[in-house]
N, C-alpha and C positions, 0 to 999 in steps of 0.2 A: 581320279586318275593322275598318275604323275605327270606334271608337265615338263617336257624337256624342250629346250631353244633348237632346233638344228638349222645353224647360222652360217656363214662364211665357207672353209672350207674342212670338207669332209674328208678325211683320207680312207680310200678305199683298202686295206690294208692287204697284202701278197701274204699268204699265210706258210712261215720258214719252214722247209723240210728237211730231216735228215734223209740220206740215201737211200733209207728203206720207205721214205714216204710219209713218215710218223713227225706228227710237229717238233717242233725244233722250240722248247722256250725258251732257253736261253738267248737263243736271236731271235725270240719274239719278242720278249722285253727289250734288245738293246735297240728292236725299229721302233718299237711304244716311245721308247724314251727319246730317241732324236726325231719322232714325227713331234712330240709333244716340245722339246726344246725348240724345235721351227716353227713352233706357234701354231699348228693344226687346231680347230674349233671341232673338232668328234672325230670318232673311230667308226668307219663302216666294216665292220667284219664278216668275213664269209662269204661274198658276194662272188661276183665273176673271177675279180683278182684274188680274190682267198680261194679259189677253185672248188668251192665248196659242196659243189656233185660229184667230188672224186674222196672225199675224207665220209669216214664213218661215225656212229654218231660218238662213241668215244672221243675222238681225235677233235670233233668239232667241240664237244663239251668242252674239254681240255683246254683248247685255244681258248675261247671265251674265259674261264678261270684265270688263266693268266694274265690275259690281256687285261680284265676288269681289275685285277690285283695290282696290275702295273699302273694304269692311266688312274685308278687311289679316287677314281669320283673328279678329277681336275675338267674332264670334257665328257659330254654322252656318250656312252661305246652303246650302238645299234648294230642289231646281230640280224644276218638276213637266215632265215628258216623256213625256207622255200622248198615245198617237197613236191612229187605227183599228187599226192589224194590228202583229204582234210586232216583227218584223222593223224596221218603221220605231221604234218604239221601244228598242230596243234602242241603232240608231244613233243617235236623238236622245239618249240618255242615253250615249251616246260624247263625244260632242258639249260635252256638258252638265260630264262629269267632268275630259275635258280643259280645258276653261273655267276649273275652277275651283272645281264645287258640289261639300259636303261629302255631300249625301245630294240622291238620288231619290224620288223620289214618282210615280207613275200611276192613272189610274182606270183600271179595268175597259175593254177595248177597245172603242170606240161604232161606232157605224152599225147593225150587227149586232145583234140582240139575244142572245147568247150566252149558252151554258148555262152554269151554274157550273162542269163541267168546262172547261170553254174556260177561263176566264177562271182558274182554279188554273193551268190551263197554262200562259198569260198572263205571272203574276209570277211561276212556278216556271223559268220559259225568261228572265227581266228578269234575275231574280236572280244565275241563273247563266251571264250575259254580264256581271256588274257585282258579282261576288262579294266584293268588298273595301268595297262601297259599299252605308251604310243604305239600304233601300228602304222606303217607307212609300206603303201604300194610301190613296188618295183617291176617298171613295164622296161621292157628290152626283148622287143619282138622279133628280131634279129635270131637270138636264142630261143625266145620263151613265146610260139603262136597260141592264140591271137594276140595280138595287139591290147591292149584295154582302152574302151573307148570311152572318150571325153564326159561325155553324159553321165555314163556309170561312175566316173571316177568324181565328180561333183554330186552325185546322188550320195555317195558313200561318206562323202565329207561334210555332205549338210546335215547326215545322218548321225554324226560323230563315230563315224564306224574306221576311216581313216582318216589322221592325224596330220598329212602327209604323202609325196610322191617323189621318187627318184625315178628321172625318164630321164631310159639312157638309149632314146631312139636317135637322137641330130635330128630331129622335126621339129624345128625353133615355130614354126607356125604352129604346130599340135599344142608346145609347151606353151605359147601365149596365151593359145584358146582356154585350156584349163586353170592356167594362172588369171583368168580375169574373170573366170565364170567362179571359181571356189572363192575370189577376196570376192563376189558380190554377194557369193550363194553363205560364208561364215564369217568375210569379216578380211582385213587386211592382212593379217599377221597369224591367222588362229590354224591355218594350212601351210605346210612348209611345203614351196617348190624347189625341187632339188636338183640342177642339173646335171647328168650323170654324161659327161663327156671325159675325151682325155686332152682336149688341147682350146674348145672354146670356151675358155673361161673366164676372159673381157667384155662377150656379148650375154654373159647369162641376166644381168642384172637388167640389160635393155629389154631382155625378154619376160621378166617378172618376177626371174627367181631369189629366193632368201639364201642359197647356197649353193657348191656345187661340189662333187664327187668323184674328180679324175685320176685318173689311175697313176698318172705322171706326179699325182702329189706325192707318193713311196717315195720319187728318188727327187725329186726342187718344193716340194710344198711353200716354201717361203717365197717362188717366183711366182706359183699359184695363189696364193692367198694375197701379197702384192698386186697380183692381176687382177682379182676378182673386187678387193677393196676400191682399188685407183683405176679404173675401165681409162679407157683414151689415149693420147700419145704417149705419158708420162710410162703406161704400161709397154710399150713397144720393146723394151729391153729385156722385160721379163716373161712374154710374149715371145719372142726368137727363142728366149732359154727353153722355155717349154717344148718348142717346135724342133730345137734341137734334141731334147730327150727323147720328141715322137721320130724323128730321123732317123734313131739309130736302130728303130724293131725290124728297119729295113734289112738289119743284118740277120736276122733270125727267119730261118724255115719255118711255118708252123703251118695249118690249116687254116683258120681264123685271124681278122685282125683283134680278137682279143688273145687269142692266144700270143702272138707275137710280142703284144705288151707281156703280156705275163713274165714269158721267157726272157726277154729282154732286162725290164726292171729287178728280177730277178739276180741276173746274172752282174748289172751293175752294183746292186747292195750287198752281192757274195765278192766283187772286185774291191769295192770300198771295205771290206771290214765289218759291215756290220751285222750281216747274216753267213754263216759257217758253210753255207752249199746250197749251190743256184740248182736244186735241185726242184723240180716239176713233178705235176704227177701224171703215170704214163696213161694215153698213148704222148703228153706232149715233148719234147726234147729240149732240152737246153741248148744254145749255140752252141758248135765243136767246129775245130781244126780252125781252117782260115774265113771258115764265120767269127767264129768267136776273136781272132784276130782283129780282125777289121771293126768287128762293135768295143772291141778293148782301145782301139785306137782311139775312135770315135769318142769314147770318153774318157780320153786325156787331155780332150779340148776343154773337157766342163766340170765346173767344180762340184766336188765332192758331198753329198748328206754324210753331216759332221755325226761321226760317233760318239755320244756321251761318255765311253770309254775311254775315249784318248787316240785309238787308232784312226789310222786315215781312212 
């Protein structure tokens, strides 16, 4: 199986759209390339901020192509290929490997609300359609019921069955419990815990993880990956900066607070230059009139993710 490190900070990556909906690569490559100039340690693509229940599987193929051609092997690009039922995941994560991605990731299969037997089945049936290839659990029960419970998820990992977890619950107690059962049940290093937040990412280290996956890394990675490295007071500057980026979703309508990120970081890397159109995919909305006013404000207090192009 290939090994791959999934270390520091992960960028969850907003996957560009032109107005019809249809990836944008051009300003897919030019976020590759200034997440990768701000020092990001891997590419999570497709996940919640890649809105990836609303692209088809062309479009998600697509993305992956380019993103793997852009980041040239420099960091892991991890594609999540989370479907309802095995079978289609399976193929999406065909899909995904020939693209390009170094490792997989899925949640728990939705619609359904399935038994934890099920869902061992789930990544025990992923794994072994993709045996060469990290697979890493993504719980975010918020979205995706049930839950994955601790036990399963150490059974899976003494199994060699996953590789790895990105929990993007905020259960700093859950995330302990599995980060100190998998380093005794495989070993210190041999499970990567991955914390999937958008703003705690000075306390992840205290709570056992090897890395972390905010969404806020699209527009400061460099104040993220500062935070995560340096925990403590020394972070408190880069800490406010983050806090300031989550501030601003305040100006965005949406249903969900993950939607609000979306729209949000979105709409500041179409302000910055480096994405062509803060466009969503519907039902979500981009900020308009004197929302979008007041989150344009809001980020003229804060400096800009530098475009490798030259633009501000």
């Amino acid at each position: 199986m290939t090994d791959i490190r999934l270390r520091g900070v992960i960028a969850p990556m907003v996957t560009p759209m032109h107005p019809d909906e249809t990836v944008d690569e051009g300003s897919a490559r030019r976020l590759v390339r200034a997440l990768l100039a701000a020092g990001v340690d891997g590419v999570w693509l497709l996940g919640t901020t890649g809105e990836f229940a609303a692209l088809d599987t062309a479009e998600r193929t697509r993305l992956v192509e380019v993103v793997c051609d852009e980041v040239a092997g420099r960091v892991p690009v991890v594609v999540n290929v989370s479907q309802p039922g095995t079978a289609l995941a399976i193929r999406t994560g065909r899909d995904a490997v020939r693209a390009g991605a170094d490792g997989l990731a899925a949640t728990p299969p939705f619609y359904y609300p399935h038994s934890a037997a099920e869902i061992d089945g789930h990544y025990r049936a992923l794994k072994e359609a993709h045996a060469d290839v990290p697979l890493f659990a993504y719980n975010i029960p918020q979205n995706v019921r049930p839950a994955l419970e601790a036990g399963s998820v150490v059974v899976l990992a003494a199994d060699g069955i996953l590789q790895g977890i990105k929990d993007s619950q905020n259960n700093l107690q859950w995330f302990r419990l599995v980060a100190d059962r998998t380093r005794e049940a495989v070993g210190p290093d041999a499970f990567a815990m991955l914390l999937g937040t958008r703003t705690l990412v000075d306390v992840a280290t205290a709570v056992g993880a090897h890395g972390v996956v905010p969404a806020m890394a699209n527009v400061a990675p460099a104040a993220c990956r500062r935070a995560f490295l340096q925990p403590g007071a020394g972070a408190r500057a880069d800490i406010d900066t983050i806090s300031a980026y989550e501030q601003m979703t305040g100006h965005v309508v949406a249903t969900s607070a993950n939607a609000t990120a979306i729209c949000a970081v979105k709409t500041a890397l179409w302000h910055w230059g480096v994405i062509a159109s803060p466009q969503v995919s519907a039902p979500l909305r981009p900020p308009r009139g004197d929302a979008l006013e007041a989150l344009l404000t809001a980020l003229s207090a804060l400096a800009p993710l530098t475009n490798p192009d030259g633009s501000p």
